[in-house]
C-alpha positions, 0 to 999 in steps of 0.5 A: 203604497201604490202608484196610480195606473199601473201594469205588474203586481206585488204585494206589500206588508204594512207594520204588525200593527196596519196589517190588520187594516191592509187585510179583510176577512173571510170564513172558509168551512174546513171538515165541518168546522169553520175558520177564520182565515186572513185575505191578503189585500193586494195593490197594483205596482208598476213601472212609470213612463216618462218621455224624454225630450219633453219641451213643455213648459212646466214639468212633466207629469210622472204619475202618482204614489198613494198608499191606502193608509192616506186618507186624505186628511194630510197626516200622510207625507211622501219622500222619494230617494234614488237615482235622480231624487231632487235633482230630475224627479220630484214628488209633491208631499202631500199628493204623492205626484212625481214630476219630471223638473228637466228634459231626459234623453233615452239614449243617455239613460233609459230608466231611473230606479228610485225608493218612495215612502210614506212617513206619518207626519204625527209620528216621523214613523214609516207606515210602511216598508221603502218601496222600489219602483222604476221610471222608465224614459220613453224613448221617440224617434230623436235618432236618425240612422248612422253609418259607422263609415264611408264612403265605402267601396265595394268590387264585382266581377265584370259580366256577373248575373243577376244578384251576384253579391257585392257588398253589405253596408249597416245603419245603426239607430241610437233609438230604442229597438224594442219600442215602435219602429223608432230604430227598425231601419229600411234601405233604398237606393236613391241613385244607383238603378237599374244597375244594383239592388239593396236587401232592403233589411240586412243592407246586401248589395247585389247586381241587379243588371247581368253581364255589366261590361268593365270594358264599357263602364268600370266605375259606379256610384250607389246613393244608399239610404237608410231611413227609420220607421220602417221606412214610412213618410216621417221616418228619419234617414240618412244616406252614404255613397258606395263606390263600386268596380266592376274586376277585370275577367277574360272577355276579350281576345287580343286585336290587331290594329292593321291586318299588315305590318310594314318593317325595315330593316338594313342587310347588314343586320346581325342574328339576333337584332331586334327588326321591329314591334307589333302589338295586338291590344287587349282591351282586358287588364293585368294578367288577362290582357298578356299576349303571346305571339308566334311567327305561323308557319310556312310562308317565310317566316323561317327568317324571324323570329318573335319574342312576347314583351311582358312589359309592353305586351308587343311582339319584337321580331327578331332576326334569326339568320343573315340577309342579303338585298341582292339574294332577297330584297323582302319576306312576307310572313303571318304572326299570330297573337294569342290570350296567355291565360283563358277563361272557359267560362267566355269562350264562347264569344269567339277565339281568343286570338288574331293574326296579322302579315308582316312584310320585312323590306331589306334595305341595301347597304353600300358594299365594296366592290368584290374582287373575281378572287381573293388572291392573284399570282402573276409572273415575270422575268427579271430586268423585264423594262419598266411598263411592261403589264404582267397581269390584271385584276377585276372587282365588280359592284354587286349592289344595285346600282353597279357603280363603276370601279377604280383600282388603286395599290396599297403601299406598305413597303418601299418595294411595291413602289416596283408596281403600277396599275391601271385605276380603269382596267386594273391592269398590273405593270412593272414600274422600274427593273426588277432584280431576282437575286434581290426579290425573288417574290413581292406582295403588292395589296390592290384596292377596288373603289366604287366611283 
């Protein structure tokens, strides 16, 4: 029994009985004698098609068994059994057709194996052994291409050249990849251009413009394609969106805003207190946009100090010793703002650094007035008359404005109401008679008050 239209081969015994009608006879002369030998007849078997998402109205026309005992007298009958007997293929009785009753879908299942027969119909006998044979689904192209994921992300180092790698993104086509060009998909980019590129058969995404700089464009979106066919007009396609960041590299150096920073700060500041910040901006991110500073030296800036802010990334100038307005009302000095860590590969764009002035103003602070000495020593005899001075003292205003001063005694005892002063001239006088053998020594505190 055979299928009409077929491509492999095999050979297929009849009963002891049909083999006589299945062979032919042939006489070959062996050592001068001659023999009868028997020529297997053989037939052409092979797989049948069938193709899927078939929409016609009647059923679809598989192909045809035949077996050479058939001969067309209808004593022949044809039963078909397996995987989808009955229910998906059928087969005419009498003709040996098989028919397709419903639509297939490849991708569910891409071939069905069955067992055909032929049965005598006198008899109910086989004429001859079941026969296996395969309807294989003939896939189309029903599948567009398909990513797993997405949107999907993709990095790249800022200043990268030209097809440095970035990314691999993959379609897959549910099509048969062994028939036509149903599943061989092509990639394009639909947006995304000039600046990257797509291998358009592995999906690699690489840099298709040198030297991007993050500083100026650090986001990008590609519009990827995958389209079926080969990519030919009538492929299938779908797309998917990949985001991509240009990573920050050294590339710049640290700015000052200004060439001169102004500060402030009271002479009555402490060692260690903080005077003021500066700051140089680097446009780079994270570690590559950490800067040190350093007071450049000479000039004055042995007064200061500075000390780098990891936080903030500014310089905080710190006093290092004692002011004095009347000594020195301002210091000028130069910070230099410098990249903590450098990339060999962009130092040619220049030095990775910048330097700025700093002018410190000292502020004057209201002192009191300060005494010609810490400590005075006057004498006088006793039973001396009331009024009479013994002494003077004299403070003096060393701040700038050089107020004028009053004087004026501190009282603590009831033996310095003995004394008087002068609140103009600071002059000292005995304000009522003084007795040795009850004092021999007073202790009188003078207060200086700026007017």
């Amino acid at each position: 029994m055979s299928p009409r239209g077929a491509t492999g081969t095999k050979t297929v015994r009849g009963s002891a009985g049909e083999v006589t009608s299945l062979e032919g006879r042939g006489r070959l002369r062996r050592h001068g004698r001659s023999r009868v030998h028997r020529i297997k007849r053989g037939w052409v078997w092979n797989q049948f098609f069938v193709l899927e998402e078939y929409m016609g109205s009647e059923p679809q026309y598989v192909g045809k068994l035949h077996t050479d005992m058939d001969h067309g007298d209808n004593e022949v009958k044809y039963t078909l059994s397996g995987e989808g007997a009955g229910s998906i293929f059928t087969i005419d009785q009498i003709t040996g057709d098989i028919h397709a009753l419903v639509g297939l879908d490849r991708e569910e299942k891409s071939y069905y194996t069955l067992k055909a027969q032929a049965i005598d119909i006198n008899t109910g006998l086989p004429l001859e052994p079941e026969s296996e044979f395969i309807i294989k689904v003939q896939d189309i192209n029903d599948n567009e291409p398909r990513f797993s994921d997405g949107p999907y992300s993709g990095s790249v180092p800022e200043m990268s050249p030209t097809g440095t790698y970035v990314t691999q993104v993959t379609a897959t086509d549910a099509d048969d990849p062994t028939y036509g060009n149903s599943a061989r998909i092509v990639y394009s980019i639909l947006h995304g251009q000039p600046y990257f590129s797509v291998d358009p058969k592995t999906g690699v995404i690489r840099t298709a413009l040198a030297n991007m700089d993050r500083e100026v464009k650090e986001q990008y979106q590609v519009l990827l394609q995958a389209k079926d066919m080969g990519g030919q007009l009538g492929g299938l396609a779908s797309t998917t969106t990949i985001n991509i960041t240009l990573s920050d590299v050294n590339d710049n150096p640290p700015r000052f805003a200004k060439s001169i920073f102004h500060l402030r700060v009271p002479e009555s500041a402490s060692v260690g207190s903080a005077v003021g910040r500066i700051r140089a901006h680097d446009l780079d991110a994270g570690s590559n946009a950490n800067v040190d500073y350093a007071i450049v030296p000479g000039d004055e800036g042995n007064m200061f100090d500075i000390i780098s802010d990891d936080q903030s990334q500014e310089g905080v100038v710190v006093l290092k010793k004692t002011l004095d307005y009347e000594t020195k009302k301002s210091y000028t000095f130069k910070v230099e703002a410098s990249n903590a860590q450098l990339d060999s590969r962009f130092l040619h764009l220049g030095p990775f650094k910048d330097s700025a002035t700093v002018k410190v103003s000292v502020l004057d602070v209201e002192e009191p007035p300060v005494f010609t000495t810490t400590s005075y020593s006057m004498d006088v005899y006793e039973d001396t008359p009331p009024g009479t001075i013994i002494g003077s003292v004299t403070a003096h205003d060393l701040d700038a404005s050089s107020s004028a001063v009053r004087y004026s005694l501190e009282w603590h005892t009831e033996s310095d109401s003995c004394f008087d002063i002068d609140t103009v001239e600071g002059t000292i006088s005995t304000n009522e008679y003084l007795d040795r053998e009850t004092a021999v020594q007073h202790n009188i505190t003078v207060v200086a008050t700026k007017v």
